[in-house]
C-alpha positions as CSV (number, residue, x, y, z in Angstrom):
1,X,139.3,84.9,92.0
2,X,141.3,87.6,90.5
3,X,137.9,88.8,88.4
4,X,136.0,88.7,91.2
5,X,138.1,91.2,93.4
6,X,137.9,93.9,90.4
7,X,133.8,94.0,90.9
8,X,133.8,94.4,94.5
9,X,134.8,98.2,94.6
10,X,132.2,98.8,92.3
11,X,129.5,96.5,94.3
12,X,131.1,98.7,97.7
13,X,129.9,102.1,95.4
14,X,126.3,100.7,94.3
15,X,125.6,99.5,98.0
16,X,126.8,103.5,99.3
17,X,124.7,104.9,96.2
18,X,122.0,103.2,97.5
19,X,122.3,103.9,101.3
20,X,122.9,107.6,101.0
21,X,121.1,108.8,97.7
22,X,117.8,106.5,96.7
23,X,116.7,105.0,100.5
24,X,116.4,108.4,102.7
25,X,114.2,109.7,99.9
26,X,112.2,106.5,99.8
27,X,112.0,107.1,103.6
28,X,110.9,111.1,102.8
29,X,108.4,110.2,100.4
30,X,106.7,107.6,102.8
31,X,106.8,110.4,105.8
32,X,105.0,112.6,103.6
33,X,102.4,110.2,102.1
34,X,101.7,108.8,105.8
35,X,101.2,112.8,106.6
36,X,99.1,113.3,103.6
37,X,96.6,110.3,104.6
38,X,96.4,111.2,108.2
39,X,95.2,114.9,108.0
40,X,92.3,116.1,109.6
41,X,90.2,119.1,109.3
42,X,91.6,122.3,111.3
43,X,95.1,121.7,110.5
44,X,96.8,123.8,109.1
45,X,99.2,123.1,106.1
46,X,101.8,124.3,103.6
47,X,101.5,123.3,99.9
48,X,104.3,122.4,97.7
49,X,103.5,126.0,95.9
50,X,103.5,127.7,99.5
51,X,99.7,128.2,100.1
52,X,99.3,128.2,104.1
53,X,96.0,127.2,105.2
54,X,93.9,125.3,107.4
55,X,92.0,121.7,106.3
56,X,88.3,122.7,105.6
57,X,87.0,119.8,104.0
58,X,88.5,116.0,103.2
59,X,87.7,113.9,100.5
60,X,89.6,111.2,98.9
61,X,92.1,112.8,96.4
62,X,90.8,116.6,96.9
63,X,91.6,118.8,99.9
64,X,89.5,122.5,100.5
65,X,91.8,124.3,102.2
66,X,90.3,128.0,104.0
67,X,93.4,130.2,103.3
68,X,91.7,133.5,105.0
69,X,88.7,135.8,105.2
70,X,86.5,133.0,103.7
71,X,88.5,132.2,100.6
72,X,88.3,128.5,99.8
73,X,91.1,126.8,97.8
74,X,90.5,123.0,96.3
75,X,94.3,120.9,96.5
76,X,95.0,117.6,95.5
77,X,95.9,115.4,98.8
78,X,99.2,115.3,97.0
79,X,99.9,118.4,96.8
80,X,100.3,119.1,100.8
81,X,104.2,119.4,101.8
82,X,103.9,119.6,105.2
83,X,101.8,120.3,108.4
84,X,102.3,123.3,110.4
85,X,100.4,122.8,113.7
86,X,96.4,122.9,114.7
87,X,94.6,126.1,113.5
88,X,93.0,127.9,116.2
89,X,89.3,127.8,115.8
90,X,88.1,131.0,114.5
91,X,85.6,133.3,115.7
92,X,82.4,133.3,113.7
């Protein structure tokens, strides 16, 4: 019994590792997949390299993003860090 008490506080320090470093980035980086796989076109996002601009065209792994004054920009799906709001349509 006595060898068993000298592994719990280290059990206790793997459980808190666990609860407060490795599971809320597990929790981030399904938040962010699930927001990858559910864009559409006209939203507007910003990349992990901090290109803002608005969904163009979809394709599996690919995303064209229209960053301004017709300038096109091909992004892997991947590469989106987060969604900034509906682009407002633009005037043709």
């Amino acid at each position: 019994m006595e060898g068993l008490s000298a592994f719990i506080p280290i059990v206790i320090l793997l459980v808190l590792f666990y609860l407060l470093l490795i599971l809320p980035n597990q929790l981030q980086g399904r938040r962010v997949r699930k927001m990858q796989q559910s864009l559409n076109v006209g939203e507007q996002v910003i990349t992990v390299g901090g290109l803002v601009g608005s969904v163009a065209e979809l394709g599996q792994d690919v995303i064209t993003l229209d960053v301004g004054h017709g300038t096109r920009v091909r992004v892997t799906r991947a590469s989106i860090a987060q969604r900034v709001g509906p682009s407002l349509p633009q005037a043709q």
